[in-house]
C-alpha positions as CSV (number, residue, x, y, z in Angstrom):
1,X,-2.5,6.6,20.8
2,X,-5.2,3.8,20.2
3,X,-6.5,2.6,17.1
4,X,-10.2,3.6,16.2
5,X,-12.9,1.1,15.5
6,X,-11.2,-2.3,14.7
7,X,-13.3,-5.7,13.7
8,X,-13.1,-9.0,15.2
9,X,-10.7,-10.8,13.0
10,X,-10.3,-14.9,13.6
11,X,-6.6,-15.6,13.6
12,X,-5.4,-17.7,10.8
13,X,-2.9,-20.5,10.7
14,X,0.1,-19.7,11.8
15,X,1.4,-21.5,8.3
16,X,-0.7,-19.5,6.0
17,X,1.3,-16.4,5.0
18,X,-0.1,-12.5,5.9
19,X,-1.9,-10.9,3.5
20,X,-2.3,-7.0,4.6
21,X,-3.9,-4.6,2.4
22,X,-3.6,-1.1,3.2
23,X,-6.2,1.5,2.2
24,X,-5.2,5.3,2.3
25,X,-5.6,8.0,-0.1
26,X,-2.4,9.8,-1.7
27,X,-0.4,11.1,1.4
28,X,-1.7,8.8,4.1
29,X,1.7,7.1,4.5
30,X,1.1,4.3,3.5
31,X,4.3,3.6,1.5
32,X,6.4,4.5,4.9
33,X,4.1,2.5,6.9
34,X,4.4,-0.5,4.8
35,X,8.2,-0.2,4.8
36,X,8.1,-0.4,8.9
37,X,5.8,-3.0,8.7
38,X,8.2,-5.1,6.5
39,X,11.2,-4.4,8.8
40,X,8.9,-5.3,11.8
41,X,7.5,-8.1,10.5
42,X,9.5,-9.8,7.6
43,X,6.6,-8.7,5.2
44,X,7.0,-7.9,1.3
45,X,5.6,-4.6,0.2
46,X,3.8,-5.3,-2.9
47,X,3.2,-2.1,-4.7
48,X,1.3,-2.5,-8.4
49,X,3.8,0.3,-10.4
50,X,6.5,-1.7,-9.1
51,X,5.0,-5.1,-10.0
52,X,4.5,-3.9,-13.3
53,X,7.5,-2.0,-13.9
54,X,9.6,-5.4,-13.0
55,X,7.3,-7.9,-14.6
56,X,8.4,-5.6,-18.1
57,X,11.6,-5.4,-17.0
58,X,12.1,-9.3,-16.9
59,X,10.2,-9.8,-20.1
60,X,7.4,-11.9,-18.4
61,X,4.7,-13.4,-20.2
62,X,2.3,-10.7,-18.5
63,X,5.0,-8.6,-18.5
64,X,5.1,-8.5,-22.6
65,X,1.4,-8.5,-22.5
66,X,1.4,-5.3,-20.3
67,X,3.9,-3.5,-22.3
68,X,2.2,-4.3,-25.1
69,X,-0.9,-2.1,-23.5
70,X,1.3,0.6,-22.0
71,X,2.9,1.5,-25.2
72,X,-0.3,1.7,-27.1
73,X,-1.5,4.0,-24.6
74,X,-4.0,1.9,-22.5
75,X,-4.7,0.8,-19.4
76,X,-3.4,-2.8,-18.3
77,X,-6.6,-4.9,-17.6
78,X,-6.9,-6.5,-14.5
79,X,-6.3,-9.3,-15.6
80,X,-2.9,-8.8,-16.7
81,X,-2.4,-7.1,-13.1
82,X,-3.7,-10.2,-11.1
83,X,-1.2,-12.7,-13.5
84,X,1.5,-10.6,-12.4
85,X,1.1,-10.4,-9.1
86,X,0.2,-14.5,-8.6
87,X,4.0,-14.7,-10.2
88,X,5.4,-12.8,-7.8
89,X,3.2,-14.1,-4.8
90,X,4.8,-17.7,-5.7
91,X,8.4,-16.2,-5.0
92,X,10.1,-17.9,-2.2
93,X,10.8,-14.3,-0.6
94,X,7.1,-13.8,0.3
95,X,6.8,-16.6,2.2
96,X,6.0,-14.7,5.5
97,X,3.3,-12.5,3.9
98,X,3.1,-9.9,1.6
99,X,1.6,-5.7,2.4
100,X,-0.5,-4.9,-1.2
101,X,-0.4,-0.9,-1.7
102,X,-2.3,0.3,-4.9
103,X,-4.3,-2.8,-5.5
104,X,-7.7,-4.0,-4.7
105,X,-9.1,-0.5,-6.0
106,X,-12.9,-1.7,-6.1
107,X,-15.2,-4.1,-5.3
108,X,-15.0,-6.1,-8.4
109,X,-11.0,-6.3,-8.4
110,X,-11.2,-7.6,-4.6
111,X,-13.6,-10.3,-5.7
112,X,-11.0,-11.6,-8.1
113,X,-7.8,-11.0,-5.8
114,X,-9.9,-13.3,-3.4
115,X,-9.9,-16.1,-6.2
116,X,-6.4,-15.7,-6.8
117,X,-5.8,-16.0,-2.9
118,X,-8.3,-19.0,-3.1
119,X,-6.3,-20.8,-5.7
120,X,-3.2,-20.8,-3.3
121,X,-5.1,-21.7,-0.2
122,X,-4.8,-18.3,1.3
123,X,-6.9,-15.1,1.8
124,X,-6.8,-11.6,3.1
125,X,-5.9,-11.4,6.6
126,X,-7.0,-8.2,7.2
127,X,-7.4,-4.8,5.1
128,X,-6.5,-1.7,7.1
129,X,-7.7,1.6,6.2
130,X,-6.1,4.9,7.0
131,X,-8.6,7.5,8.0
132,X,-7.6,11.2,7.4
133,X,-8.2,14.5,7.9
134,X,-9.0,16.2,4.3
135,X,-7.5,19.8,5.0
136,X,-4.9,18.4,6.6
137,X,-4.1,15.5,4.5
138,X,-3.9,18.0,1.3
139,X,-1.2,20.3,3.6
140,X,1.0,16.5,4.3
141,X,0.4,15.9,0.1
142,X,1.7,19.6,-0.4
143,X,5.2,19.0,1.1
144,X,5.9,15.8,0.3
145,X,9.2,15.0,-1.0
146,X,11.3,11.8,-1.5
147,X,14.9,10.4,-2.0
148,X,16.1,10.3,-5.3
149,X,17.7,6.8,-5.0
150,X,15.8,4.7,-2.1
151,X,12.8,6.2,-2.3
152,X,12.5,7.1,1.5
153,X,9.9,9.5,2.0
154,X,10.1,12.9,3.8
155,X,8.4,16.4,4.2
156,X,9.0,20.0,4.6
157,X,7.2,19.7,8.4
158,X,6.8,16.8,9.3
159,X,10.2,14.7,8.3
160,X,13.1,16.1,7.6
161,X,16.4,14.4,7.4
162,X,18.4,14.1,10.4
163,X,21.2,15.8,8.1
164,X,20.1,18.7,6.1
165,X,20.5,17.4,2.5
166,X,21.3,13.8,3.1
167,X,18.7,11.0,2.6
168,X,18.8,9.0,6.3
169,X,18.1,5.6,4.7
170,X,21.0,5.4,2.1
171,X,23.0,8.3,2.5
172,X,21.9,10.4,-1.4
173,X,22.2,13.6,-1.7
174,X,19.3,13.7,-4.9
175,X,15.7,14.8,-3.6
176,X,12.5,14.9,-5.7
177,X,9.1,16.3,-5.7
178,X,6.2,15.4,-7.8
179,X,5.5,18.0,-10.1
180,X,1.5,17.0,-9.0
181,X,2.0,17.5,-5.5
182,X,0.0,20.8,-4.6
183,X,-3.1,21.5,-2.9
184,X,-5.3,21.4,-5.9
185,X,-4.1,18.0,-7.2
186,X,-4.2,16.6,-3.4
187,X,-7.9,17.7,-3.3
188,X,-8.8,16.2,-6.2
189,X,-7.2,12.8,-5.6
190,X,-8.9,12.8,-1.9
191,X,-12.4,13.3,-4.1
192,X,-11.6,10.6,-6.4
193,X,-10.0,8.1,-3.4
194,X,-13.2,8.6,-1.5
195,X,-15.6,7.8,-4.3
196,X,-13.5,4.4,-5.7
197,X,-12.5,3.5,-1.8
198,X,-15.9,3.9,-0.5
199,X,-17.2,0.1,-1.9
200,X,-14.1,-1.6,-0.9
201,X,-14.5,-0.7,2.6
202,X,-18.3,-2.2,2.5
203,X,-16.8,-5.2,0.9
204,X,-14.2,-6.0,3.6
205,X,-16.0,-5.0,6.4
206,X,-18.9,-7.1,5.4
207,X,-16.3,-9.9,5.1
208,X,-15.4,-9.2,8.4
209,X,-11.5,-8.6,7.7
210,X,-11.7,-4.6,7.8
211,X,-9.8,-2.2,10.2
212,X,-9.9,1.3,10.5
213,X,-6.7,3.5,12.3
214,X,-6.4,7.0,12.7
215,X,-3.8,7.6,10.3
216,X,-3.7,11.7,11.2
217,X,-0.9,11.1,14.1
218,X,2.8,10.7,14.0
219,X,4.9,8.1,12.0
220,X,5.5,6.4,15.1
221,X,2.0,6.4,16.6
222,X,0.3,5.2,13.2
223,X,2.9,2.5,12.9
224,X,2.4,1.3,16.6
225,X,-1.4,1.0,15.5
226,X,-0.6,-1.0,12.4
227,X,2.0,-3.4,14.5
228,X,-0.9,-3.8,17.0
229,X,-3.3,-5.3,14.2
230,X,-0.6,-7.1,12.6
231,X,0.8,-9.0,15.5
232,X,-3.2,-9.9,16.5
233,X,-4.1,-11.1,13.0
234,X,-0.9,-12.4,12.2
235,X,-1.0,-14.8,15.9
């Protein structure tokens, strides 16, 4: 399988660090992507519920800052996103690149993850977009289930574990489905993604860093796409 349309990215330094971005909407893969890509490649998945959920966790200065906000009931600012996630971009583990899932989400926040980048001498290397079938995209959302204690993903069709019951990546027996997995809910997401997504793609194509993959294949043939692009950006 090829990749569709790519851009002509210049390669950067070989000292500067990756910065991927993955674009997808709910049930694209990109979480199981991104956790090839980090075996593969050394990479650090960066997701922004995880970010925040450790930044409160270690009682951060943004951390206390977005706690504050999440127990009043609002939404953290972006600014507060964008401390957190220069903290943990400084952390000696990243120093090979880092895979960003759930963040840029417009225009305006890739403007200002583009300062942060600037501030460290880096920038994006590339943002990859996952293009997807809507019917069958809401089917994959609809039979999604994961692994209670990694995480690993799987489905009713598509993956199943190699042992009925028993999670391939750590060996748990615990399974759960989102209670907003269904067709509807899918539907609705792929409306919202579309709308929200559809100015970020503009932005990084017109910056020249965007790539586009078919992203309706197999785990394997999406993830040989995505190592292709990494291994010519990354050179």
């Amino acid at each position: 399988m090829s990749g569709m349309t790519t851009a002509t990215v210049a390669a950067r330094p070989a000292t500067r660090p990756a910065v991927l971005i993955l674009l997808g909407p709910p049930g694209a893969g990109k979480g199981t992507q991104a956790r090839m890509l980090e075996e593969r490649f050394g990479l650090v998945q960066l997701s922004t519920g995880d970010l925040l959920r450790a930044a409160v966790a270690q009682g951060t200065e943004a951390g206390r800052a977005a706690k504050a906000v999440m127990e009043a009931g609002g939404l953290v600012s972006d600014e507060i996103v964008l401390a957190i996630l220069r903290d943990r971009m400084a952390a000696p583990d990243v120093a090979r690149g880092v895979i960003l899932d759930g963040f840029p989400r417009t225009d305006v926040q890739a403007a200002a993850l583009d300062d942060l980048l600037c501030e460290a001498g880096q920038e994006v290397t590339a943002a990859i977009a996952l293009v997807v079938d809507d019917e069958a995209m809401i089917a994959r959302v609809a039979g999604r289930y994961t692994c209670a204690g990694c995480g690993e993903g799987y489905h009713d069709s598509f993956k199943v574990p190699a042992r009925a019951g028993v999670c391939d990546r750590c060996g748990g027996t615990a399974f759960r489905r989102r209670a907003d997995d269904t067709a509807e809910t899918a539907g609705a997401r792929l409306a919202a993604y579309h709308a929200q997504t559809a100015p970020l793609i503009a932005y990084y194509e017109g910056r020249g860093v965007l790539q586009r993959i078919d992203a309706m294949g197999t785990i394997d043939e999406i993830g040989a796409d995505l190592a292709d692009i990494v291994s010519r950006v990354s050179a």
